[in-house]
C-alpha positions in Angstrom: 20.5 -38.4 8.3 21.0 -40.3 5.3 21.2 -39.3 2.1 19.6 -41.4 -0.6 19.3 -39.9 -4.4 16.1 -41.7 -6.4 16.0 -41.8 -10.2 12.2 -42.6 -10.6 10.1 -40.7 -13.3 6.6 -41.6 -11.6 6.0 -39.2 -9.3 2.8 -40.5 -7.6 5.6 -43.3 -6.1 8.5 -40.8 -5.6 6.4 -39.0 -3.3 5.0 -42.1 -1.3 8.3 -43.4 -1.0 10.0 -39.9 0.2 7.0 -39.9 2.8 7.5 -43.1 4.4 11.2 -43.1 4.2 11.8 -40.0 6.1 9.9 -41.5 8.6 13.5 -43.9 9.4 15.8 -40.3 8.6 16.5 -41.1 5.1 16.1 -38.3 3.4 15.7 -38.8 -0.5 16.2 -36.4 -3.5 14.1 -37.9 -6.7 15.4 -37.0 -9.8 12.7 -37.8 -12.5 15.6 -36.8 -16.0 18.6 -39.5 -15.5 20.9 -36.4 -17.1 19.9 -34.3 -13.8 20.3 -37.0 -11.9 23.8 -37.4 -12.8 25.0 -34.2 -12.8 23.4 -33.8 -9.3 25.5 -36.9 -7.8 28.1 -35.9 -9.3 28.3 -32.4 -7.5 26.7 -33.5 -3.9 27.0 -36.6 -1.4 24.6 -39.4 -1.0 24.9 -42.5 0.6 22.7 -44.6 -2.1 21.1 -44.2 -4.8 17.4 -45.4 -5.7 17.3 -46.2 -9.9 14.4 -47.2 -11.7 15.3 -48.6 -15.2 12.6 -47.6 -17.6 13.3 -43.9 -17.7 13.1 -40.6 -20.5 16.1 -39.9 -22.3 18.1 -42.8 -20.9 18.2 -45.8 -20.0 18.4 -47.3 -16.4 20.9 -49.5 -17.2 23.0 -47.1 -18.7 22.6 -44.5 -15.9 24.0 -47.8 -13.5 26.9 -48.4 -16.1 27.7 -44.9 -15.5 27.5 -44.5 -12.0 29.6 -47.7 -11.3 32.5 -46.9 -13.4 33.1 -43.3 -11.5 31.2 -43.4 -8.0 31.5 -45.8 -4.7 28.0 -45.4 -4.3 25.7 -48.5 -3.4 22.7 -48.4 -5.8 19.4 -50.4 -5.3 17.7 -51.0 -8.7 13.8 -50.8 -8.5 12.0 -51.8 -12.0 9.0 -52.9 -13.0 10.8 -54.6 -16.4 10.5 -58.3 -15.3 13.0 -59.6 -17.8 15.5 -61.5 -16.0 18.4 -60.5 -18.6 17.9 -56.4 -16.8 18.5 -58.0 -13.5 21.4 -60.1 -14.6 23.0 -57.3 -16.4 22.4 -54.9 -13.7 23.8 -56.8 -11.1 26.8 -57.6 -13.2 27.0 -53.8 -13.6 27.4 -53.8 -10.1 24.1 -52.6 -8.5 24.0 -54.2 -5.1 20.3 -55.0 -5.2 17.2 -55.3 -7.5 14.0 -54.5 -5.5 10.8 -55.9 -8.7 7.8 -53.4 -8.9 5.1 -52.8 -6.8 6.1 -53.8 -3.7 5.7 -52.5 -0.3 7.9 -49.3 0.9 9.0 -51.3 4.0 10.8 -53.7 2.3 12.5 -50.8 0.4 13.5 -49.3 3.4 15.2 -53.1 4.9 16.6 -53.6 1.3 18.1 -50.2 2.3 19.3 -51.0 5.7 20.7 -54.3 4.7 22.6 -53.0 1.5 24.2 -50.2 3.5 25.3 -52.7 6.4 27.2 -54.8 3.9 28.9 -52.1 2.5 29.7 -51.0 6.6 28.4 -47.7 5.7 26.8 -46.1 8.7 22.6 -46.8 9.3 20.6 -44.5 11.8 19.1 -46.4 14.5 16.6 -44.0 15.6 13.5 -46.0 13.5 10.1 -45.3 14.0 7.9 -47.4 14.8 5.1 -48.6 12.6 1.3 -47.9 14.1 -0.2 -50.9 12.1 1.3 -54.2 12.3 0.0 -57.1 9.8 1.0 -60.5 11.5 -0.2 -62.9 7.8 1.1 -65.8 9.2 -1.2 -65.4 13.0 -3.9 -63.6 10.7 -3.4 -61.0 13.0 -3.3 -56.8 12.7 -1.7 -54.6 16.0 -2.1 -50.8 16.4 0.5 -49.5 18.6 1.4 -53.4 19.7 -2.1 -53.3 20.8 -4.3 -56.7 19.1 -7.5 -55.4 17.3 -10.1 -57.9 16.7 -11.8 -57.7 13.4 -13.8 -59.6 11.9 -12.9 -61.8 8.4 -14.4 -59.4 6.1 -12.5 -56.5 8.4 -9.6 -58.7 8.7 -9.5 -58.6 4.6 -9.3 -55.5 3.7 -7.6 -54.2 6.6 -4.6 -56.5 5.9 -5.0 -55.5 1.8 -4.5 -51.8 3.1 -1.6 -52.4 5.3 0.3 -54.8 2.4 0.1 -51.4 0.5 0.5 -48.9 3.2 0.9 -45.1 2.1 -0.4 -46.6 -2.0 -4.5 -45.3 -2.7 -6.4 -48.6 -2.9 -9.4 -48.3 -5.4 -12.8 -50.1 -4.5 -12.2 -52.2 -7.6 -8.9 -53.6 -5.7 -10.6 -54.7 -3.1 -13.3 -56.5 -4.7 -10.9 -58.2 -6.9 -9.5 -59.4 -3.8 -12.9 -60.5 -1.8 -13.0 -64.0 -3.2 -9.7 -64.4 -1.3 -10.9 -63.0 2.0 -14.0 -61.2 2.7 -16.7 -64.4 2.1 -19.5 -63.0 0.6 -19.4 -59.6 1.2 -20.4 -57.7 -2.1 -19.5 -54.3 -3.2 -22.0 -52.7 -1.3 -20.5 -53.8 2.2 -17.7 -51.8 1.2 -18.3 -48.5 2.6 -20.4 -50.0 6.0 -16.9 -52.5 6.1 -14.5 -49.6 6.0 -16.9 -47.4 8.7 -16.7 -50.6 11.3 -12.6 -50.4 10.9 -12.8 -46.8 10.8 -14.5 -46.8 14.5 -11.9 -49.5 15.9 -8.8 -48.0 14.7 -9.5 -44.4 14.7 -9.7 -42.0 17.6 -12.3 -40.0 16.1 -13.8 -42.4 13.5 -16.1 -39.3 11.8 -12.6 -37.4 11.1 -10.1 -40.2 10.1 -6.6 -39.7 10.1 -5.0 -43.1 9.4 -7.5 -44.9 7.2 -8.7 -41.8 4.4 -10.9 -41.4 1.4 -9.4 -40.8 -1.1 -12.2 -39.3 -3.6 -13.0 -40.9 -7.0 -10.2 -42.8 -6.1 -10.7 -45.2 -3.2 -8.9 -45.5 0.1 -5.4 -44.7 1.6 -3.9 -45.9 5.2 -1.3 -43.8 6.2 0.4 -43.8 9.8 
């Protein structure tokens, strides 16, 4: 199992990311204080470490500064700070990749995979497979390599919950995003749209267990 130590002070996206990365037996430590954080890789092994920039007490670039000049230890920024100068800088630091904010925890996990090849450490094989598979480019959505037919206003929303997979989308996401794909569905259609996807992706559509309320909140698909 790998070993991955995060420096991330949100914890709402610590714990999504833990959660869907032990899924490929990476196992991750988060660290919200950078101080802990390098105390903590100081005493014990990872294989990577996960390091968020804007953080309390110190900053991100700093805690990469430090971590370069002591540790072999392949480090994957991920920042929200969109300044191209914090990406230059940390990449001449020597971080071996910088992964922008929000983006979807698959692509963390191949930014992972393919940082850790080029340094020939070792990468577990066993994956597991993903349940929902969003196919953009044939407008097309699999469950268990199985094609489910939806239909546009379905296919919308559906696809907007599987681009942020494990992340609680709010009713106010999705009708920001309706003029892009569900027509003229209004905000009303919402609940009857998510109870037709409900009954063609769920076993027992009454109990859900992939696609969940998430109350006062809005909805979460989770495999």
């Amino acid at each position: 199992m790998l070993k991955i130590a995060m420096v991330e002070d949100d914890r709402d996206l610590a714990e999504v990311l833990t959660q869907y990365l032990a899924k490929f037996n990476i196992k991750v430590t988060n660290f919200e204080d950078p101080f802990i954080a390098l105390s903590a890789i100081a005493l014990a092994e990872f294989d990577l470490v996960i390091l968020d920039l804007t953080l309390p007490g110190m900053d991100g670039l700093e805690v990469c500064k430090e971590l370069t000049s002591k540790y072999d230890i392949p480090i994957i920024i991920s920042s929200a700070r969109s300044d191209i100068t914090d990406k230059v800088i940390a990449l001449e630091l020597g971080a071996d990749d910088y992964l922008p904010k929000p983006y979807d925890p698959r692509e963390l996990e191949v930014r992972i995979r393919t940082v850790l090849r080029r340094k020939n450490k070792y990468m577990p094989e066993d994956e597991v497979e993903e349940i929902f598979v969003l196919d953009e480019q044939k407008q097309e959505i699999k469950k268990d390599g199985k094609f489910i037919k939806f239909t546009p206003a379905e296919f919308g929303v559906m696809s907007l919950m599987c681009k942020r997979k494990g992340f609680v989308v709010s009713r106010y996401d999705i009708l920001e995003s309706c003029d892009l794909f569900c027509g003229d569905e209004d905000s009303s259609s919402i609940a009857v749209i998510v109870n037709r996807i409900r009954s063609k992706i769920e076993d027992d559509p009454k109990n859900p267990k992939h696609f969940l309320t998430i109350r006062g909140m809005g909805y979460k698909l989770i495999e």
